[in-house]
C-alpha positions, 0 to 999 in steps of 0.5 A: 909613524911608520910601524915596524915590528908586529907586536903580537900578545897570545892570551886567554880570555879571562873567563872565572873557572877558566883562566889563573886556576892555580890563584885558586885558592886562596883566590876564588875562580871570580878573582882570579878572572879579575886578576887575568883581566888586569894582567891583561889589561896592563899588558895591552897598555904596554903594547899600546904605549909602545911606538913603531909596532902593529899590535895583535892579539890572538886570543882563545876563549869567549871574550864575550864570557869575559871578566871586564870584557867591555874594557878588554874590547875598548883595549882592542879596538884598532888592533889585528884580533886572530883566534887561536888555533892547534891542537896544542899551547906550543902548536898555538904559538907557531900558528899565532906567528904564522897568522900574524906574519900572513896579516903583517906580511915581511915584518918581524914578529916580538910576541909575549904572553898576559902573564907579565903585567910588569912590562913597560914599553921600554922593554918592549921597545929593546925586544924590537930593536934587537931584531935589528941585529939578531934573528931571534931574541928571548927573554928567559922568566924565572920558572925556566919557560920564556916570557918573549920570544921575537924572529925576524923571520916568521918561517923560524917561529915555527920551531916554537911548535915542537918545544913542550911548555909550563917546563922547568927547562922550556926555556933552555930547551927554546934557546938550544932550538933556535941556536941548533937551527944556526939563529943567531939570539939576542938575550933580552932582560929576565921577567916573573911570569905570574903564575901562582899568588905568590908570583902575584905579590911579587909583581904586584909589590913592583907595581903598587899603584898599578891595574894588577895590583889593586886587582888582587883579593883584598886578603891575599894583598900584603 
């Protein structure tokens, strides 16, 4: 099957101490590594699931200090593995999208992040067919930042790296970038980030028999 958008997933390595802090508490820094690794995972499985795309990741942080780092790289074998780069989130995210564009040159580029276990690949699939007609898609998350953000041109993702993040107005600020720069954006659904523990349930409680779900500390599931 011929591939034709570079589905890219930035993400963090879950390393206890280092990844979902703010779970903790009522998790400790342990479960709240497993909670990223599952959060991860499922987001892979997406990916993975979803037809017509080449997947990458570009990854920061020891993957080998990892929370279920042998099944996280079972889930990569085959994919365009990057390490991240810049001196800031929001410069990452513009050198993700260069790196990926310089791996899979001329392709559109859909990225997302490992905090929406909850995508399924049909939402996937709607964020690349929307590049189809648009120049930029973007799916706003409930605490106002963005949850995935696609370009038909990889030039234009470079706009990511001057808009602050983990702001109540990032995505409005995004939005208002892309426009300004004369893209036309398509609108995709509206996702909960995971971010804190209630978040967590939340999500957890649209996906019961879900990897993400059973991962949660057993006192905090309700």
């Amino acid at each position: 099957m011929v591939s034709t958008t570079a589905l890219l997933v930035v993400a963090k390595a879950p390393v206890p101490g280092l990844a979902k802090t703010r779970l903790c508490p009522p998790a400790t820094h342990e479960e709240a590594a497993r909670v990223a690794a599952a959060s991860l995972l499922d987001t892979l499985d997406a990916v993975a699931s979803t037809p017509r795309v080449h997947p990458v990741v570009a990854l920061a942080g020891d993957l080998n200090a990892a929370t279920c780092s042998t099944e996280l790289r079972a889930a990569l074998h085959g994919w365009t593995v990057l390490d991240q780069r810049g001196d800031s989130f929001p410069r990452r995210l513009a050198a993700a999208h260069a790196d990926t564009a310089a791996a899979h040159p001329g392709l559109p580029i859909v990225q997302i992040g490992m905090d929406t276990p909850q995508v399924t690949p049909e939402l996937l699939a709607e964020a690349c067919s929307a590049l189809r007609a648009a120049d930029a898609a973007l799916g706003l998350a409930d605490d106002g930042g963005w949850w995935v953000a696609g370009f038909r041109s990889a030039a234009a993702a470079e706009l990511l790296g001057a808009i602050p993040t983990s702001r109540d107005d990032t995505g409005a600020r995004t939005l208002a970038a892309l426009r300004a720069a004369g893209l036309r954006v398509a609108p995709l659904p509206r996702l909960s980030d995971v971010d804190t523990m209630a978040d967590a349930l939340r999500v957890a409680d649209s996906l019961p028999s879900s990897r993400f779900a059973a991962s949660l500390p057993a006192g905090c599931r309700r």
